[in-house]
Kinemage of the C-alpha trace (Angstrom):
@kinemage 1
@onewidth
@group {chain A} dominant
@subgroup {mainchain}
@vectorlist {calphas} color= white
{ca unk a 1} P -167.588 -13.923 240.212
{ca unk a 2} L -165.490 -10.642 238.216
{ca unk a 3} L -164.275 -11.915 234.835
{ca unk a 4} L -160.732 -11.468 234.769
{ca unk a 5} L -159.157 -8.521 232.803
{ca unk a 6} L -159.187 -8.350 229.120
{ca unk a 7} L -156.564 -10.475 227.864
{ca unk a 8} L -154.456 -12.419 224.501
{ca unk a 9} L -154.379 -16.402 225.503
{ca unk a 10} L -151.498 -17.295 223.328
{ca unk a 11} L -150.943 -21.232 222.711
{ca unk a 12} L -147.512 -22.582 221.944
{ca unk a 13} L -148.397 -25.946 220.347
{ca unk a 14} L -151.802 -25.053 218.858
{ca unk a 15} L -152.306 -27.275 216.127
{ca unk a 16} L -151.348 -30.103 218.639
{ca unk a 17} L -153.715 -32.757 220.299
{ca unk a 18} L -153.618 -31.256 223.798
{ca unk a 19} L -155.284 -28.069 222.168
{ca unk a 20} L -157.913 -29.920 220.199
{ca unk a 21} L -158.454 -31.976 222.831
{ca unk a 22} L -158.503 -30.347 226.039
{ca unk a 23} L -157.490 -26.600 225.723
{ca unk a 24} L -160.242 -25.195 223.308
{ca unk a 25} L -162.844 -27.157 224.654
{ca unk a 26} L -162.114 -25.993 228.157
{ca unk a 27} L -161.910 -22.524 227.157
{ca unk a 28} L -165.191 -23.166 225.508
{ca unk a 29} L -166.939 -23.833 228.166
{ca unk a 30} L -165.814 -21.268 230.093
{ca unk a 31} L -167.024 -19.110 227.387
{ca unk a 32} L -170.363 -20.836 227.618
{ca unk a 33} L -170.677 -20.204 231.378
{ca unk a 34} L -169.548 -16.505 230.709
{ca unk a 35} L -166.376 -16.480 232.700
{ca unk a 36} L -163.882 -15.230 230.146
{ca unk a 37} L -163.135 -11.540 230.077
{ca unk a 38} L -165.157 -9.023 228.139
{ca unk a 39} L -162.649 -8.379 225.365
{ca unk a 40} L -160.193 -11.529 224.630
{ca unk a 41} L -158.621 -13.327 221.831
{ca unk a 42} L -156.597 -16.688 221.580
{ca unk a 43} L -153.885 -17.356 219.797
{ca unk a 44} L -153.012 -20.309 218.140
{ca unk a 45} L -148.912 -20.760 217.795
{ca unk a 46} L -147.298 -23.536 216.190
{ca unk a 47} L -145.118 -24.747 213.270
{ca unk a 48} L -148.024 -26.196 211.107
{ca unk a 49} L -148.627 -24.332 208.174
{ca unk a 50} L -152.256 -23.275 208.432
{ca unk a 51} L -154.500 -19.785 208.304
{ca unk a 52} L -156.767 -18.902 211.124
{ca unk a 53} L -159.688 -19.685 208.924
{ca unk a 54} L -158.250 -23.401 208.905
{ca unk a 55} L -157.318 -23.252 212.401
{ca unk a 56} L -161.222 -22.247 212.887
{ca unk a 57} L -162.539 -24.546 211.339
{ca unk a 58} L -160.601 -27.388 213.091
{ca unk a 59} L -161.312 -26.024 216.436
{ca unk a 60} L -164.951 -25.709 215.813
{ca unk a 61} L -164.679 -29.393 215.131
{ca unk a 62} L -162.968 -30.270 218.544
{ca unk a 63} L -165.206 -28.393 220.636
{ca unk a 64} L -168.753 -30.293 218.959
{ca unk a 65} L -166.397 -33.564 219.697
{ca unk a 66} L -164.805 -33.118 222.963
{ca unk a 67} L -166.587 -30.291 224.542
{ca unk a 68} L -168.431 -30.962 227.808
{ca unk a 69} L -170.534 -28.425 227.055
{ca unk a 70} L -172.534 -30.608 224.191
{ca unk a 71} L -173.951 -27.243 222.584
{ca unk a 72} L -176.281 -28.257 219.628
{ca unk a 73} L -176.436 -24.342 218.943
{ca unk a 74} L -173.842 -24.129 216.374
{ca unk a 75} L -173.986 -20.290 216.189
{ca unk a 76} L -172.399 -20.575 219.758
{ca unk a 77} L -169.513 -22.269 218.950
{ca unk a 78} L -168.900 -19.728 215.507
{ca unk a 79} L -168.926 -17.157 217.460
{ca unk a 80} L -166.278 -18.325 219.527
{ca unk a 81} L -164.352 -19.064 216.772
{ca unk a 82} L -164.324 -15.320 215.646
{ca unk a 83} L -161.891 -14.513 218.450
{ca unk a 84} L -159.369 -17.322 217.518
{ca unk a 85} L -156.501 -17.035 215.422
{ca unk a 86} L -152.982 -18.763 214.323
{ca unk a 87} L -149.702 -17.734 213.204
{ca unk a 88} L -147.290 -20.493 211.603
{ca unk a 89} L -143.735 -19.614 213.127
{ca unk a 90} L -140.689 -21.133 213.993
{ca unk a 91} L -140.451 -21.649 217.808
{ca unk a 92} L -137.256 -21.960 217.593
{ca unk a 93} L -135.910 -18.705 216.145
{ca unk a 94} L -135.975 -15.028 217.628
{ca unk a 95} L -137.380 -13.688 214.278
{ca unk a 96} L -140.674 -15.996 214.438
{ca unk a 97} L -141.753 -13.632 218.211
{ca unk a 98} L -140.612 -10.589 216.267
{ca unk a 99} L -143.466 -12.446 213.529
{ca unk a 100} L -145.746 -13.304 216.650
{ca unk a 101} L -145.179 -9.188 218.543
{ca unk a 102} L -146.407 -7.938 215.983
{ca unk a 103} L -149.572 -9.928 215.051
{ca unk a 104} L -150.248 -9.373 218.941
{ca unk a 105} L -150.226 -5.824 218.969
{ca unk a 106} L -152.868 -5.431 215.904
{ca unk a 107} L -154.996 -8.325 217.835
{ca unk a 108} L -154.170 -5.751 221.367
{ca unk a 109} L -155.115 -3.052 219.295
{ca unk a 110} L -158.373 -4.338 217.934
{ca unk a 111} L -159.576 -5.642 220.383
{ca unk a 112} L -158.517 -2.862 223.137
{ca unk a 113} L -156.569 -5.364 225.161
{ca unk a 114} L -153.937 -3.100 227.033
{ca unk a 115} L -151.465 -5.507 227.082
{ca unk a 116} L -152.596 -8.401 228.943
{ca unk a 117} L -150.727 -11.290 227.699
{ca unk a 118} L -150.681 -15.266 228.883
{ca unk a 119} L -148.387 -17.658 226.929
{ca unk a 120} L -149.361 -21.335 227.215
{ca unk a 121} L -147.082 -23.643 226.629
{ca unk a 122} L -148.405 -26.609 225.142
{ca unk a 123} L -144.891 -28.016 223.740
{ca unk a 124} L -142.479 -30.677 224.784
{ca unk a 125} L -140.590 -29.668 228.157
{ca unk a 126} L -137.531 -29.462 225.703
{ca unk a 127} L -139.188 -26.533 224.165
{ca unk a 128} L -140.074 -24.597 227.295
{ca unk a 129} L -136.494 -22.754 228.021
{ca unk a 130} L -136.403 -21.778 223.696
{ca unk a 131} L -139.552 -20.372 223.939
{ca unk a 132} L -138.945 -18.247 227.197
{ca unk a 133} L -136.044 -17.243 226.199
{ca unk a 134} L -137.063 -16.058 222.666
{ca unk a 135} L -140.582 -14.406 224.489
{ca unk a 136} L -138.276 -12.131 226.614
{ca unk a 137} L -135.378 -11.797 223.605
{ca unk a 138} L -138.551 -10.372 221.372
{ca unk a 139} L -139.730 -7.930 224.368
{ca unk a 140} L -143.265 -10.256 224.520
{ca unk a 141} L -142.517 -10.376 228.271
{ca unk a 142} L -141.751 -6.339 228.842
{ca unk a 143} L -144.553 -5.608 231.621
{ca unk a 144} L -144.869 -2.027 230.633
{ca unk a 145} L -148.395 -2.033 229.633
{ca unk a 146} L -150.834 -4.675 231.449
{ca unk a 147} L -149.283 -8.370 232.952
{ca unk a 148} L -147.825 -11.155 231.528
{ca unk a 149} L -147.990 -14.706 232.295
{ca unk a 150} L -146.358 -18.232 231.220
{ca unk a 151} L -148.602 -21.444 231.849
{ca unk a 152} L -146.222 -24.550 231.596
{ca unk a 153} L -147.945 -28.168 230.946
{ca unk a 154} L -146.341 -30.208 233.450
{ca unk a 155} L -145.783 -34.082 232.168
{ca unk a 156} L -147.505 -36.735 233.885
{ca unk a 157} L -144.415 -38.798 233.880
{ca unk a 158} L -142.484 -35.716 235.805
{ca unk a 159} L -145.622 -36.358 238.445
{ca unk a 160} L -145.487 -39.610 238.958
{ca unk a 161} L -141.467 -39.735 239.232
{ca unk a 162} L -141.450 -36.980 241.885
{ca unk a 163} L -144.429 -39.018 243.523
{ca unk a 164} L -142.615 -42.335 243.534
{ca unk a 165} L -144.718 -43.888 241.067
């Protein structure tokens, strides 16, 4: 299997549970079984005050306890780590993606990216048209170098509803 293209994995809700949880772990593992692309860093979002050192460390800490992976190698998971990093903004105002632009273009620039950019959002589906909105408002979804892609976390309650649960 081709790894995809070199990419930024930007989460919206990153110092939430479905991050710590299910997101980094996942992303873990795919790390372990060597299906991430060459060059790629993740970006932890959200309106908790923290550094990327602190968002580091907690991650590391999610992946020994909910990884399926169970990797007793620690130097595995730290270097892992290396490629994550957070940025404290408000979601809610167009000056906190003029904030997150620019942190993304010296991450795309150090790591050689050329653009590539997914956003997940890990919010509440009241947050999803803000955020949107305030991506294309900052120019985070111009297309003129590499792609650009939103991931939306669909409730389980919207699920059921539709399926007549």
């Amino acid at each position: 299997m081709e790894n995809p293209k070199n990419l930024i994995f930007v989460i919206f809700g990153a110092s939430g549970d479905l991050a710590s949880r299910m997101l980094i772990p996942a992303i873990f593992s795919m790390r372990v079984q060597n299906l991430l692309p060459v060059k790629y860093a993740i970006l932890g979002v959200g309106r908790t005050k923290m550094s990327s050192e602190e968002f580091r460390k907690k991650m590391s800490e999610a992946i020994v306890s909910y990884s399926e992976e169970k990797i007793t190698d620690q130097t595995l998971i730290s270097a892992f780590v290396e490629d994550l990093y957070y940025l404290p903004i408000d979601i809610v105002s167009v000056d906190g993606y003029i904030q997150l632009k620019s942190f993304m273009q010296e991450i795309d620039i150090k790591y050689s990216i050329g653009g590539n950019y997914i956003f997940h959002l890990a919010t509440p589906p009241s947050m999803y048209e803000t955020i949107a909105v305030n991506l294309s408002k900052s120019g985070l979804t111009d297309k003129e170098n590499g792609f650009r892609r939103i991931i939306v976390e669909k409730p389980l309650d919207m699920i059921l509803s539709r399926a007549g649960n």
